[in-house]
PyMOL Python script that loads the backbone (N, CA, C, O; Angstrom):
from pymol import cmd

cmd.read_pdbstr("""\
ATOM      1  N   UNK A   1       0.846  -1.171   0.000  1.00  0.00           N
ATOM      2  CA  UNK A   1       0.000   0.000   0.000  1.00  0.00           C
ATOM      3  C   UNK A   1       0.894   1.238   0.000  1.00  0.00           C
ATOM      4  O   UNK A   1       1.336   1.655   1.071  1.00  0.00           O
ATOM      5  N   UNK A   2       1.219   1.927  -1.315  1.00  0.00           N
ATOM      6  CA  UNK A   2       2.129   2.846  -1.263  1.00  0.00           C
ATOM      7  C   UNK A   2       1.265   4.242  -0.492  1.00  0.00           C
ATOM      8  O   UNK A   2       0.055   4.168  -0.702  1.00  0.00           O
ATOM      9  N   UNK A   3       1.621   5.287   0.219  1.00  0.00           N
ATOM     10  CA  UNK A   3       1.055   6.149   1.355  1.00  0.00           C
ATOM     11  C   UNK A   3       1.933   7.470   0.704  1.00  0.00           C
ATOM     12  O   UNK A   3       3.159   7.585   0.690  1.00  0.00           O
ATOM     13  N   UNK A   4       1.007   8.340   0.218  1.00  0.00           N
ATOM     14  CA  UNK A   4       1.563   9.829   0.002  1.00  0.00           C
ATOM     15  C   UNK A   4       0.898  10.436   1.333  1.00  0.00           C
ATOM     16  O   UNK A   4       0.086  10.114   2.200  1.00  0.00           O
ATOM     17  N   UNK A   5       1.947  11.784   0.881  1.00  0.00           N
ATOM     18  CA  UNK A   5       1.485  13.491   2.108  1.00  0.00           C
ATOM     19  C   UNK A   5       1.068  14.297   0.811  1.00  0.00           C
ATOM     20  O   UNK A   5       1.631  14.568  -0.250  1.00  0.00           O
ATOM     21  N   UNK A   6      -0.268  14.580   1.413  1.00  0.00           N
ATOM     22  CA  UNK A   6      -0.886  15.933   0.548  1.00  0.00           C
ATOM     23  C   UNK A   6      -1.641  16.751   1.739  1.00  0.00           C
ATOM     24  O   UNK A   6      -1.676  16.451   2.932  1.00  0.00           O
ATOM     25  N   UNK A   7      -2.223  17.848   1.095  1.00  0.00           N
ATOM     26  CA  UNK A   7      -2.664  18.877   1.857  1.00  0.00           C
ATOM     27  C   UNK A   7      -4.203  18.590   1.746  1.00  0.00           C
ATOM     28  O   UNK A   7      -4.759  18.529   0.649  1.00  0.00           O
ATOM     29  N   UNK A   8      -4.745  18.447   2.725  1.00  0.00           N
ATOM     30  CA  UNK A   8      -6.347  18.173   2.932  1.00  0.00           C
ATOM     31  C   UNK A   8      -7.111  19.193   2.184  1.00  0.00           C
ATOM     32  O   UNK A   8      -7.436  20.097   2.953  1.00  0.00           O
ATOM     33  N   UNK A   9      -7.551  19.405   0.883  1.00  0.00           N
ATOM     34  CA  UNK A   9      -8.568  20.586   0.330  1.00  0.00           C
ATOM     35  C   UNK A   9      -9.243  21.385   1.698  1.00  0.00           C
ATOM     36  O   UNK A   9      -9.105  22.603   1.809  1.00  0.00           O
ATOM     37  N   UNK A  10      -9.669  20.922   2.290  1.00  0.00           N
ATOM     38  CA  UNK A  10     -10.959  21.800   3.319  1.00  0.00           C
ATOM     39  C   UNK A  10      -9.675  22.463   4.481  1.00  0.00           C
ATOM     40  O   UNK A  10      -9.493  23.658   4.250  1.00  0.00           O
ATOM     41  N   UNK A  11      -9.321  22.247   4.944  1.00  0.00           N
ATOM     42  CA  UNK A  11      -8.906  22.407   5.705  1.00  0.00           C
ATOM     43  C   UNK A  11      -7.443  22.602   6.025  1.00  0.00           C
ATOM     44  O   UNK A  11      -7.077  22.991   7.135  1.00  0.00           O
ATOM     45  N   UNK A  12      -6.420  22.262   4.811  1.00  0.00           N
ATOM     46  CA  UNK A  12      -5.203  22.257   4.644  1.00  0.00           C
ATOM     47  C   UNK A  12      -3.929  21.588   5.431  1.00  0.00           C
ATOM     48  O   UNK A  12      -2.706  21.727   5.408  1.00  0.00           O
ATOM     49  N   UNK A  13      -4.960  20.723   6.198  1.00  0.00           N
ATOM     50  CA  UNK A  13      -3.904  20.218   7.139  1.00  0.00           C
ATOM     51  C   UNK A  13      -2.997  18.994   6.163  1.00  0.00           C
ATOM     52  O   UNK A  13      -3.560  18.145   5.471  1.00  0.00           O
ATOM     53  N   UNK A  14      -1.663  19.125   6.286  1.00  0.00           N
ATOM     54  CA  UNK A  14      -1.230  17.868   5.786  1.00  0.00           C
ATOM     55  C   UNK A  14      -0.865  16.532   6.497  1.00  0.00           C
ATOM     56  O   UNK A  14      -0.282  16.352   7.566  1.00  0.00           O
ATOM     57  N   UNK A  15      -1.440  15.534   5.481  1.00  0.00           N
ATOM     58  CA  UNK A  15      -1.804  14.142   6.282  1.00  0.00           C
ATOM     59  C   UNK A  15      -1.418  13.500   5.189  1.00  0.00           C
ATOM     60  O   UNK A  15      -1.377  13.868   4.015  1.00  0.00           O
ATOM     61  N   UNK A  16      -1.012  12.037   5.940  1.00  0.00           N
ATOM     62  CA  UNK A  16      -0.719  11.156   4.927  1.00  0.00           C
ATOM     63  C   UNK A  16      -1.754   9.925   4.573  1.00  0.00           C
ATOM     64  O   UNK A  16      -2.274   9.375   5.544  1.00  0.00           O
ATOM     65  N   UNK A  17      -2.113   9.422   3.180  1.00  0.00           N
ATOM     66  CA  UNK A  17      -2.970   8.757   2.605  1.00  0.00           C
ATOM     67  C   UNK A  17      -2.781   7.700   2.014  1.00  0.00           C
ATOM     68  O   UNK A  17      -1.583   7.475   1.846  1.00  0.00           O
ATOM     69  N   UNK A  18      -3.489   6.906   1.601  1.00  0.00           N
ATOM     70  CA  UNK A  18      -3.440   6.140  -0.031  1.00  0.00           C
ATOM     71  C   UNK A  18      -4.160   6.465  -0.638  1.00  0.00           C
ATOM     72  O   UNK A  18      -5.325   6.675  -0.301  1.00  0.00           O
ATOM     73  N   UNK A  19      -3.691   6.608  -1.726  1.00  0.00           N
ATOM     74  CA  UNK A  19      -4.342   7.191  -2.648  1.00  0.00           C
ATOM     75  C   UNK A  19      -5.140   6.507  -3.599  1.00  0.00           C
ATOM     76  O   UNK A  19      -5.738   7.118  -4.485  1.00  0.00           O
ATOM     77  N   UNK A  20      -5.206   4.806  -3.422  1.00  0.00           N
ATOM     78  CA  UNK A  20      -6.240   4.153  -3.958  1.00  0.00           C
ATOM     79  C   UNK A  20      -7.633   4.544  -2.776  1.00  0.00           C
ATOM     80  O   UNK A  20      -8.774   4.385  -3.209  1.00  0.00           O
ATOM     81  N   UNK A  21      -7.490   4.923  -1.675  1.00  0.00           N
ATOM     82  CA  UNK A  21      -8.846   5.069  -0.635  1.00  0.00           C
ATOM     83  C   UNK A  21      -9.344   6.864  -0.257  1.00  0.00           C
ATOM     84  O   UNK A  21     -10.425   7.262   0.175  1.00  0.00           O
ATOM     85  N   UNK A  22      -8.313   7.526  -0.555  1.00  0.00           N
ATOM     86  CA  UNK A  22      -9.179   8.676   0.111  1.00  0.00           C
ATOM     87  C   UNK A  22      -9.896   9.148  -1.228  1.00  0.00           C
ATOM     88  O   UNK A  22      -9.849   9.015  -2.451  1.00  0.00           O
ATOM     89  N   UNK A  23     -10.820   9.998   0.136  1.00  0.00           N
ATOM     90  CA  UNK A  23     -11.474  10.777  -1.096  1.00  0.00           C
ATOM     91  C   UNK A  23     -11.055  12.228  -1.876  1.00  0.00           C
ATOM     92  O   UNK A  23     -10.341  13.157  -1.496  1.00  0.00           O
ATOM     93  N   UNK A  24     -11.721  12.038  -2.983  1.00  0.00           N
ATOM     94  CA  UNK A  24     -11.051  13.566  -3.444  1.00  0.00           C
ATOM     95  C   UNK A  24     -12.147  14.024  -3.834  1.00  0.00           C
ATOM     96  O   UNK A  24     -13.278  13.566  -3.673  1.00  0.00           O
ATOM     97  N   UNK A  25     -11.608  15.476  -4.657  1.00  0.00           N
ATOM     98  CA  UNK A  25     -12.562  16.256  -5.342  1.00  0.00           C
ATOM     99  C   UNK A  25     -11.356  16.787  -6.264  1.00  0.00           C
ATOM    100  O   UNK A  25     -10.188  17.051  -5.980  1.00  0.00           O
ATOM    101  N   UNK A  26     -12.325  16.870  -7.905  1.00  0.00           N
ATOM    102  CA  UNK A  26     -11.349  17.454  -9.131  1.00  0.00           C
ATOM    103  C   UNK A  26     -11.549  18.892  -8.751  1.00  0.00           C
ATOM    104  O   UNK A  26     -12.726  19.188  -8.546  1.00  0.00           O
ATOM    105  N   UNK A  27     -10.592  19.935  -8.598  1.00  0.00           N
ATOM    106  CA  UNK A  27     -10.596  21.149  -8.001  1.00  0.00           C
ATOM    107  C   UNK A  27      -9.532  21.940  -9.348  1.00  0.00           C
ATOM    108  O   UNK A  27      -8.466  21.386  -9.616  1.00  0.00           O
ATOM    109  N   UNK A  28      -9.878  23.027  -9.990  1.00  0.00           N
ATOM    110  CA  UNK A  28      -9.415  23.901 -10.884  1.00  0.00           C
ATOM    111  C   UNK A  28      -8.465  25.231 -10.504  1.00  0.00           C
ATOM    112  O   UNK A  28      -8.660  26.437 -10.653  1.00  0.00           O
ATOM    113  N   UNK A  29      -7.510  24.574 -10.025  1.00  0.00           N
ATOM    114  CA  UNK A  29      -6.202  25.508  -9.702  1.00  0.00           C
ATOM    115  C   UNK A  29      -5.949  26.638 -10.086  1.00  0.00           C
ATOM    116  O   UNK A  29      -5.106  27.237  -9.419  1.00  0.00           O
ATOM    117  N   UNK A  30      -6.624  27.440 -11.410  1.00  0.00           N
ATOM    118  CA  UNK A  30      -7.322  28.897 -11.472  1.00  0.00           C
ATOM    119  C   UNK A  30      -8.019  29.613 -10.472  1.00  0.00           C
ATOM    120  O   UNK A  30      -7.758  30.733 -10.032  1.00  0.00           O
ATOM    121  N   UNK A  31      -9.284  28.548 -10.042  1.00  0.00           N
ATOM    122  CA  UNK A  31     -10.264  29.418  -9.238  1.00  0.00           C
ATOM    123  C   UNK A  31     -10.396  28.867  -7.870  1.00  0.00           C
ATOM    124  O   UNK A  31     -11.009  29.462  -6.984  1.00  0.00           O
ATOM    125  N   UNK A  32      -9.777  27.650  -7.698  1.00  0.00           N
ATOM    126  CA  UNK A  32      -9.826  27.021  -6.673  1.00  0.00           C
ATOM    127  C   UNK A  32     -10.883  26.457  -5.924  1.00  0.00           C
ATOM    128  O   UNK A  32     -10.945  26.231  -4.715  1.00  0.00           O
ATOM    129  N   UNK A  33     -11.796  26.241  -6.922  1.00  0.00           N
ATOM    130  CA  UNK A  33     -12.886  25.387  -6.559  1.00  0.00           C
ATOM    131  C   UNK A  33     -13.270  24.543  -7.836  1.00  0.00           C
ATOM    132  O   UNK A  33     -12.751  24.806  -8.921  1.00  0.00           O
ATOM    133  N   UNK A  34     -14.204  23.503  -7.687  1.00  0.00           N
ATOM    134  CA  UNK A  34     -14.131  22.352  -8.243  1.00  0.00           C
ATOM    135  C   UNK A  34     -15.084  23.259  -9.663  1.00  0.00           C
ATOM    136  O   UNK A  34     -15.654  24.345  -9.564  1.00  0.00           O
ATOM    137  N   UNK A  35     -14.989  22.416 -10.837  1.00  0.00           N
ATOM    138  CA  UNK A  35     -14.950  23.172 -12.296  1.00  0.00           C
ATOM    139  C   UNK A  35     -16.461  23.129 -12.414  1.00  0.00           C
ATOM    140  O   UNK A  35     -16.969  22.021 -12.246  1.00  0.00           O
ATOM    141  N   UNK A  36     -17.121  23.971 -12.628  1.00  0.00           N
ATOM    142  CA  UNK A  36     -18.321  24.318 -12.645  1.00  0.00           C
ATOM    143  C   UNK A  36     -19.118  25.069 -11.613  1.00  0.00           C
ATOM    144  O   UNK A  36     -20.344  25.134 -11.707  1.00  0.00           O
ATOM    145  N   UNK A  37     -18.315  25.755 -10.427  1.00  0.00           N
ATOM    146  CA  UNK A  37     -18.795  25.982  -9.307  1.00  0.00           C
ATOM    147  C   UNK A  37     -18.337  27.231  -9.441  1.00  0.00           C
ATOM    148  O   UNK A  37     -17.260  27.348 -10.025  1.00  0.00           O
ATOM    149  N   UNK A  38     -19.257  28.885  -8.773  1.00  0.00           N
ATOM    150  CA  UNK A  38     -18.654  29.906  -8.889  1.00  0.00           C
ATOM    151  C   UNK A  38     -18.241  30.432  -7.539  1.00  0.00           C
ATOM    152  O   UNK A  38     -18.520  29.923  -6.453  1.00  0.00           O
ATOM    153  N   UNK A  39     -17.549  31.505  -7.756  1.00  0.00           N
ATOM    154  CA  UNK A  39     -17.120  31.942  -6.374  1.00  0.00           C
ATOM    155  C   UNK A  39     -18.603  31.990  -5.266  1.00  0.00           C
ATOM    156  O   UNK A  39     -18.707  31.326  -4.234  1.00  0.00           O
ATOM    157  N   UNK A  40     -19.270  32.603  -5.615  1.00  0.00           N
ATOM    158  CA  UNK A  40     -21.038  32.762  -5.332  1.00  0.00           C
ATOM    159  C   UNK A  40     -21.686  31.325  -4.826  1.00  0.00           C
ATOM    160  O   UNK A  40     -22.857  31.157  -4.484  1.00  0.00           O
ATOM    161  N   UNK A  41     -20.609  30.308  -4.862  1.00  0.00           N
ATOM    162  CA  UNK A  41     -21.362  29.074  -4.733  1.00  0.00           C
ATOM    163  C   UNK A  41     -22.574  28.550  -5.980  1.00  0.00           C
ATOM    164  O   UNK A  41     -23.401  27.642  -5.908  1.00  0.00           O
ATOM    165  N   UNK A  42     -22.380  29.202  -6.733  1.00  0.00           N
ATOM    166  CA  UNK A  42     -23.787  28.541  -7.540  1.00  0.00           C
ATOM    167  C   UNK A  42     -23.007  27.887  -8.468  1.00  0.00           C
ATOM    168  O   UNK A  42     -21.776  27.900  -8.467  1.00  0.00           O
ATOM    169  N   UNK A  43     -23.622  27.389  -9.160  1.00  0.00           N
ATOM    170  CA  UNK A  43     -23.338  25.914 -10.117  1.00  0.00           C
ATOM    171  C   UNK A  43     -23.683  26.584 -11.934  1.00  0.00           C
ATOM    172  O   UNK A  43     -24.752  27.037 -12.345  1.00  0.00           O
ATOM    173  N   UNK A  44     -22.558  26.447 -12.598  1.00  0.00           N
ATOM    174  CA  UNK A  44     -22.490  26.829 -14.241  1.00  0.00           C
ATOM    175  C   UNK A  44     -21.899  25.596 -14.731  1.00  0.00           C
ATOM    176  O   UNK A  44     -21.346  24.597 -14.271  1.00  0.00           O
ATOM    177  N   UNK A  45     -22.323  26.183 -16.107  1.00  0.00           N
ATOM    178  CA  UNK A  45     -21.608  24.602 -16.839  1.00  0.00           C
ATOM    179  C   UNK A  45     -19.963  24.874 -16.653  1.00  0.00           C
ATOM    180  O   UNK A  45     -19.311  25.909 -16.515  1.00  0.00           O
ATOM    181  N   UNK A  46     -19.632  23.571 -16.710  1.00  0.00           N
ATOM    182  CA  UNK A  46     -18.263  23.331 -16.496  1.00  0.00           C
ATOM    183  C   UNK A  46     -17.164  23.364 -18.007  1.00  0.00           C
ATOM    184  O   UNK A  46     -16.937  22.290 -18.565  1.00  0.00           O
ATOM    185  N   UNK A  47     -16.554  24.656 -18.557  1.00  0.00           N
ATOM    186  CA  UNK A  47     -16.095  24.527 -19.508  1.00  0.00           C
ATOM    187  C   UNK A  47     -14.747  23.174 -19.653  1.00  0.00           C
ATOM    188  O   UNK A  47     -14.208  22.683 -18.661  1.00  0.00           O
ATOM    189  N   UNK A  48     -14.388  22.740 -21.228  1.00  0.00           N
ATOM    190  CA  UNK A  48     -13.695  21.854 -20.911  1.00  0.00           C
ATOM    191  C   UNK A  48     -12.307  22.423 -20.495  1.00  0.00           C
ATOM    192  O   UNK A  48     -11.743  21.671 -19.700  1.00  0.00           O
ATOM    193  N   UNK A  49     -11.771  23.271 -20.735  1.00  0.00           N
ATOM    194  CA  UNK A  49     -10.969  23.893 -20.562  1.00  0.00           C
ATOM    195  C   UNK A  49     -10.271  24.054 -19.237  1.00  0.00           C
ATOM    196  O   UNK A  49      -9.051  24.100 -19.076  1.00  0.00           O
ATOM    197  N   UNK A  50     -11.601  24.166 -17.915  1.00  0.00           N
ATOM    198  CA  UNK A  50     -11.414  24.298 -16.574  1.00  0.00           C
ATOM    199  C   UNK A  50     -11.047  22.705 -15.979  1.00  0.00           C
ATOM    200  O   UNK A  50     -10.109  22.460 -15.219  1.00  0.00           O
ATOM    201  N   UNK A  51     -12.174  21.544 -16.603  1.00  0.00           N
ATOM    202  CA  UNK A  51     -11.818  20.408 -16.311  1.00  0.00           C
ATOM    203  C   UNK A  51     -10.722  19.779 -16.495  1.00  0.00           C
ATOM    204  O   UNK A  51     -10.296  19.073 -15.582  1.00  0.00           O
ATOM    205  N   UNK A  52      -9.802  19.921 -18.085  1.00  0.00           N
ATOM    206  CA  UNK A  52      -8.629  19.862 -18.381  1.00  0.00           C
ATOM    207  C   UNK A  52      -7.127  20.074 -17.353  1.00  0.00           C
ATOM    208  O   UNK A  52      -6.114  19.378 -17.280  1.00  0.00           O
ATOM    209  N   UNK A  53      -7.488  21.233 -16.705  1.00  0.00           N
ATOM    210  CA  UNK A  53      -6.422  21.417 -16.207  1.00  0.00           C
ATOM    211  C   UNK A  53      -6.583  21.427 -14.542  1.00  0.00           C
ATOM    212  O   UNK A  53      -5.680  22.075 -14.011  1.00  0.00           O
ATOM    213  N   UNK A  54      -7.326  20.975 -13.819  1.00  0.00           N
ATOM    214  CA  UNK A  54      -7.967  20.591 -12.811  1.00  0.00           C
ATOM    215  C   UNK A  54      -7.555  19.560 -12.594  1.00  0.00           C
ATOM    216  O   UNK A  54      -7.219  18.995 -13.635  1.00  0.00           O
ATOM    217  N   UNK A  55      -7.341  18.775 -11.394  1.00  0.00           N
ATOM    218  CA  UNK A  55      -6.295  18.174 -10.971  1.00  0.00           C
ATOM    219  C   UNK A  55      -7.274  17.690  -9.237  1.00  0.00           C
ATOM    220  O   UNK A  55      -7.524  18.540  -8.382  1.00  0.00           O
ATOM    221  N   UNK A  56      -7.623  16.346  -9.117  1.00  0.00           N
ATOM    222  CA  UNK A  56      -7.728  15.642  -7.987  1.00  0.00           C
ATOM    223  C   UNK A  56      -7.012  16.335  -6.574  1.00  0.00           C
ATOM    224  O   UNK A  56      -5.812  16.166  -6.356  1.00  0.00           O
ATOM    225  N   UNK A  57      -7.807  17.057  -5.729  1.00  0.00           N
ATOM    226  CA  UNK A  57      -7.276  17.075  -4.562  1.00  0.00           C
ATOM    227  C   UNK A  57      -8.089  16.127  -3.126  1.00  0.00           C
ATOM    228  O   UNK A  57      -9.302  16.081  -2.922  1.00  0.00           O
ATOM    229  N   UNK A  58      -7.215  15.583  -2.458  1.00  0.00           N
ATOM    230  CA  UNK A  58      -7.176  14.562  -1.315  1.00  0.00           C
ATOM    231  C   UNK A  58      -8.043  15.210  -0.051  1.00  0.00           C
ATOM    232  O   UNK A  58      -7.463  15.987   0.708  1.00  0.00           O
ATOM    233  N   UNK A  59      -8.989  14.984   0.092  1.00  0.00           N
ATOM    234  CA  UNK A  59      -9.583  14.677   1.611  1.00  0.00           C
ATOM    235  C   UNK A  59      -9.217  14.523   2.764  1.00  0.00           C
ATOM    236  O   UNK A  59      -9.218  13.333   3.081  1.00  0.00           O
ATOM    237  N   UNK A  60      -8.853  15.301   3.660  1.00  0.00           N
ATOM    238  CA  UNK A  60      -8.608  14.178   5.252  1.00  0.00           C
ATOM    239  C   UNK A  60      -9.838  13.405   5.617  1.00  0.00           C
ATOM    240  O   UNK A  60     -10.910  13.503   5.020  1.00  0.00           O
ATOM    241  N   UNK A  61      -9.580  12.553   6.745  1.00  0.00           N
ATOM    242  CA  UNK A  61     -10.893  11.678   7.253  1.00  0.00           C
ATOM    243  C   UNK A  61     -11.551  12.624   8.188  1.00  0.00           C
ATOM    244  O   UNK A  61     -12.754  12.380   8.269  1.00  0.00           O
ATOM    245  N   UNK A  62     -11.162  13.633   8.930  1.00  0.00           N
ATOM    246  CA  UNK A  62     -11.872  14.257   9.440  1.00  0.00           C
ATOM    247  C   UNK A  62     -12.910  15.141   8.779  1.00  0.00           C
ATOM    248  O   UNK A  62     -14.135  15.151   8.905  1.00  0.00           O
ATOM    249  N   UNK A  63     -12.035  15.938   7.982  1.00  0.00           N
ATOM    250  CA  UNK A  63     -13.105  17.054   6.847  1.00  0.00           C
ATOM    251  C   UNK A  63     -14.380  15.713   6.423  1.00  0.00           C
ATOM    252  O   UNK A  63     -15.590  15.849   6.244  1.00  0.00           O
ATOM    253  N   UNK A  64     -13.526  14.464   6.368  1.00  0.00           N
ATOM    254  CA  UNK A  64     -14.983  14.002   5.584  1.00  0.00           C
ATOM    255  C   UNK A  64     -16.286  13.253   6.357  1.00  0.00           C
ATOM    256  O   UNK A  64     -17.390  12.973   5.891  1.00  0.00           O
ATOM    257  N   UNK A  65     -15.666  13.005   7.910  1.00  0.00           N
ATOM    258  CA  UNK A  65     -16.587  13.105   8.681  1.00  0.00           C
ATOM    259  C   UNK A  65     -17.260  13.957   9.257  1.00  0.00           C
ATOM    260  O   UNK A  65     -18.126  13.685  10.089  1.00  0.00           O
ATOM    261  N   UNK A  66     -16.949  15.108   8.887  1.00  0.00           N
ATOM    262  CA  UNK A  66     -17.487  16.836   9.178  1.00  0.00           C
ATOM    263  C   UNK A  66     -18.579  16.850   8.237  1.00  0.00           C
ATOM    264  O   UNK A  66     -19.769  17.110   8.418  1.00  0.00           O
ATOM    265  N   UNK A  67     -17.962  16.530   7.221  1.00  0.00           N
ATOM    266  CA  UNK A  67     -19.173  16.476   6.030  1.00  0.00           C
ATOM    267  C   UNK A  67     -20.238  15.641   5.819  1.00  0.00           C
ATOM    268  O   UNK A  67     -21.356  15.888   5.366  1.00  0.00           O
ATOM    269  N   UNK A  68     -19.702  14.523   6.241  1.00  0.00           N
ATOM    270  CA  UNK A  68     -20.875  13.329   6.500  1.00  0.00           C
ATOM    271  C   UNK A  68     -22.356  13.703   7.521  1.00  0.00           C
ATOM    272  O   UNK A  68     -23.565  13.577   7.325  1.00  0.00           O
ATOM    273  N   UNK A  69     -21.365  14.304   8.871  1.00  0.00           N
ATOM    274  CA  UNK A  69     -22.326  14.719   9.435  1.00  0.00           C
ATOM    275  C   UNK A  69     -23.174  15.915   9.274  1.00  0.00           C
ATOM    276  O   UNK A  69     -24.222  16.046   9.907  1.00  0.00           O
ATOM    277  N   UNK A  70     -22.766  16.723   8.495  1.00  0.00           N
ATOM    278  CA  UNK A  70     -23.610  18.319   8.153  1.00  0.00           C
ATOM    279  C   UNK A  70     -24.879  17.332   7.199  1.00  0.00           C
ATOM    280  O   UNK A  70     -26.102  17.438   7.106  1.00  0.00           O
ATOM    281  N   UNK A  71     -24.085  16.585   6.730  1.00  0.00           N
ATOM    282  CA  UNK A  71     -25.174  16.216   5.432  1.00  0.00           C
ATOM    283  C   UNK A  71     -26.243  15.119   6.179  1.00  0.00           C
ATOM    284  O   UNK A  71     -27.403  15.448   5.932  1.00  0.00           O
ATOM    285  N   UNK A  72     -26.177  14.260   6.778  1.00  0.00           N
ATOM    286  CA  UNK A  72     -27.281  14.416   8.040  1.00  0.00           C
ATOM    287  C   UNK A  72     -28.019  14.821   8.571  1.00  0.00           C
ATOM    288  O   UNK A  72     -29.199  14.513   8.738  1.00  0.00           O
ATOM    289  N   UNK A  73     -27.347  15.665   8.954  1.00  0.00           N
ATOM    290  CA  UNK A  73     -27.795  17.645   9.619  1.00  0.00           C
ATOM    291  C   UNK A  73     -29.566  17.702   8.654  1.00  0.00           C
ATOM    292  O   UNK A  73     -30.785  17.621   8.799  1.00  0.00           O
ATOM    293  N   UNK A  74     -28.528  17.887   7.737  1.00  0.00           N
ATOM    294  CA  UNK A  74     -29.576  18.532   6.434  1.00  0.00           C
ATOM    295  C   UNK A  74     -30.714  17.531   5.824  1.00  0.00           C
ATOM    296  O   UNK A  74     -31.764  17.844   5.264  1.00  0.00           O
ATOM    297  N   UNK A  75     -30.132  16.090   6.132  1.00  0.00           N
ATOM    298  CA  UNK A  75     -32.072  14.872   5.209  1.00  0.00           C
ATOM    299  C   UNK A  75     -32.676  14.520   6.846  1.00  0.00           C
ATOM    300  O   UNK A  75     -33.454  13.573   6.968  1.00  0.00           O
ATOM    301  N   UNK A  76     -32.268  15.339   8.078  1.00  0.00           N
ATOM    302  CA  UNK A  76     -32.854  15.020   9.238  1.00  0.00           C
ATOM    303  C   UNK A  76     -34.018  16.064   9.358  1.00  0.00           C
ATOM    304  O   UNK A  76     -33.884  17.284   9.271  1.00  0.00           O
ATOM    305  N   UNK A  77     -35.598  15.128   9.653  1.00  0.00           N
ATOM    306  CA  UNK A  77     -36.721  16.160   9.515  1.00  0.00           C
ATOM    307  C   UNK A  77     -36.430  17.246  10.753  1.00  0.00           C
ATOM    308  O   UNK A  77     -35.654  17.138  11.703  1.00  0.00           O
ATOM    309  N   UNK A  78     -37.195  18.161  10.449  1.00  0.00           N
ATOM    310  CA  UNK A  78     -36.990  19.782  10.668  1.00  0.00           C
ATOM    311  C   UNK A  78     -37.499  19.937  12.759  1.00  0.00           C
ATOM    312  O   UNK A  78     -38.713  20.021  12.947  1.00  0.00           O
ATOM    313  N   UNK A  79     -36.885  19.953  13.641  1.00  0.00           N
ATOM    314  CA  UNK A  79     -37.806  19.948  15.154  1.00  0.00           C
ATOM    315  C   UNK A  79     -39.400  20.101  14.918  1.00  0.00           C
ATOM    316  O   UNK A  79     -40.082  20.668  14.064  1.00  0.00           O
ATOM    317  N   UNK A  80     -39.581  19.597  15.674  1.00  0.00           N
ATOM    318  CA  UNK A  80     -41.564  19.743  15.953  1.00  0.00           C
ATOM    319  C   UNK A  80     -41.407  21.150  16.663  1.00  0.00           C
ATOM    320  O   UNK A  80     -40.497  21.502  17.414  1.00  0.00           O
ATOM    321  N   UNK A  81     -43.020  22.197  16.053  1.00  0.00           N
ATOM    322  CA  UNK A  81     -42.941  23.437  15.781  1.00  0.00           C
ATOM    323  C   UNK A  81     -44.676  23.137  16.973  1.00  0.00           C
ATOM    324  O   UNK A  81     -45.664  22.404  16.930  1.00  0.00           O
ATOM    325  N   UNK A  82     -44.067  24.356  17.986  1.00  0.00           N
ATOM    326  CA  UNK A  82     -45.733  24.257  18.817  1.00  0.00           C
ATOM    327  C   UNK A  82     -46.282  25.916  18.497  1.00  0.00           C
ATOM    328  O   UNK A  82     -45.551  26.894  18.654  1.00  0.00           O
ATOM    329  N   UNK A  83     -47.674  25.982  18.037  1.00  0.00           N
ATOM    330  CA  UNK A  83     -47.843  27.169  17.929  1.00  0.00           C
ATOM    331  C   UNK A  83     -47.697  27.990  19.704  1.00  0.00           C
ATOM    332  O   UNK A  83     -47.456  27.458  20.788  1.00  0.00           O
ATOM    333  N   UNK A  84     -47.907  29.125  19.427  1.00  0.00           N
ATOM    334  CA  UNK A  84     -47.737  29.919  20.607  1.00  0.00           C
ATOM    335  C   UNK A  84     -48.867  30.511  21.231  1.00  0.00           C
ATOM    336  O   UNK A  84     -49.872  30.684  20.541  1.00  0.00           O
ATOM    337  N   UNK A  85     -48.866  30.822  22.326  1.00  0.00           N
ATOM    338  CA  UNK A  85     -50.215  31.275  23.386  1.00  0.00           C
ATOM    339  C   UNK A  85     -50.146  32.833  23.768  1.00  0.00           C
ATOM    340  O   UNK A  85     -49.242  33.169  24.533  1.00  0.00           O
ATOM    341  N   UNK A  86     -50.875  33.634  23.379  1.00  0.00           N
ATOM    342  CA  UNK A  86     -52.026  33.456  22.527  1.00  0.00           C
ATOM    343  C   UNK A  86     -51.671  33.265  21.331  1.00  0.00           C
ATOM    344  O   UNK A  86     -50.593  33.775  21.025  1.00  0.00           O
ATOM    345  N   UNK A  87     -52.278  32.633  20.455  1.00  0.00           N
ATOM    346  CA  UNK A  87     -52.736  32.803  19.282  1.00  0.00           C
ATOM    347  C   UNK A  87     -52.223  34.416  18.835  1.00  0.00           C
ATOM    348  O   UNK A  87     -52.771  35.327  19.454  1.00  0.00           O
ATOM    349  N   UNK A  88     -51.371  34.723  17.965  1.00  0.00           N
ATOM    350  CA  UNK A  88     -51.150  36.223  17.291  1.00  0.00           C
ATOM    351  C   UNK A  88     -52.383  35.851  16.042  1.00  0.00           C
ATOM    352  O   UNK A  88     -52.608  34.820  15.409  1.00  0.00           O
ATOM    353  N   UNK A  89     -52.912  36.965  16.042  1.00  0.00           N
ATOM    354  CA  UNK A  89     -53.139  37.504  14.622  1.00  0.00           C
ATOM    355  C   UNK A  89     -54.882  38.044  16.119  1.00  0.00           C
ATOM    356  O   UNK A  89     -55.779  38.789  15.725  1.00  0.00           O
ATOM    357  N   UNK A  90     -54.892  37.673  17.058  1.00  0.00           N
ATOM    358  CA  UNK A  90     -56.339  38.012  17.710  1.00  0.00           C
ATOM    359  C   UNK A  90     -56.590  39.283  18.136  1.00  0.00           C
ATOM    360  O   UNK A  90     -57.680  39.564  18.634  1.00  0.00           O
TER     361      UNK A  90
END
""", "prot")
cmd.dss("prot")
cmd.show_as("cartoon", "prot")
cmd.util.cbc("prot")
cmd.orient("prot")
């Protein structure tokens, strides 16, 4: 199991990996976010140009258990909502 050091995308910590198991993301070394994504966070088509020269960056296990759990966070239904006493609108 050959084991590189790269720099964790999220978080920059450097850690060492294999690189048949972690995860990555293709990230565009122009803008520094993954090719189709704008600074604004919103989502455009991905020219080929940006994908071309974009280049796999490595995950730590933490960032990706950070992420695992936000995303949880987010398909977990919403707290139970009690209306309030009195009644507004009376």
């Amino acid at each position: 199991m050959p084991e590189e050091r790269g720099r964790c995308f999220a978080c920059k910590r450097e850690f060492t990996y294999d690189p048949e198991e972690v995860v990555t993301f293709l990230i565009d070394p122009q803008t520094g976010l993954p090719p189709g994504f704008s600074v604004l966070g919103t989502m455009r088509p991905a020219t080929p140009e940006a994908v071309a020269r974009s280049r796999d960056e490595p995950l730590c296990p933490d960032c990706h258990e950070r992420a695992e759990r936000y995303g949880a966070l987010l398909d977990a239904p919403p707290p139970p909502q009690w209306p309030t006493w009195p009644p507004s609108g009376n």
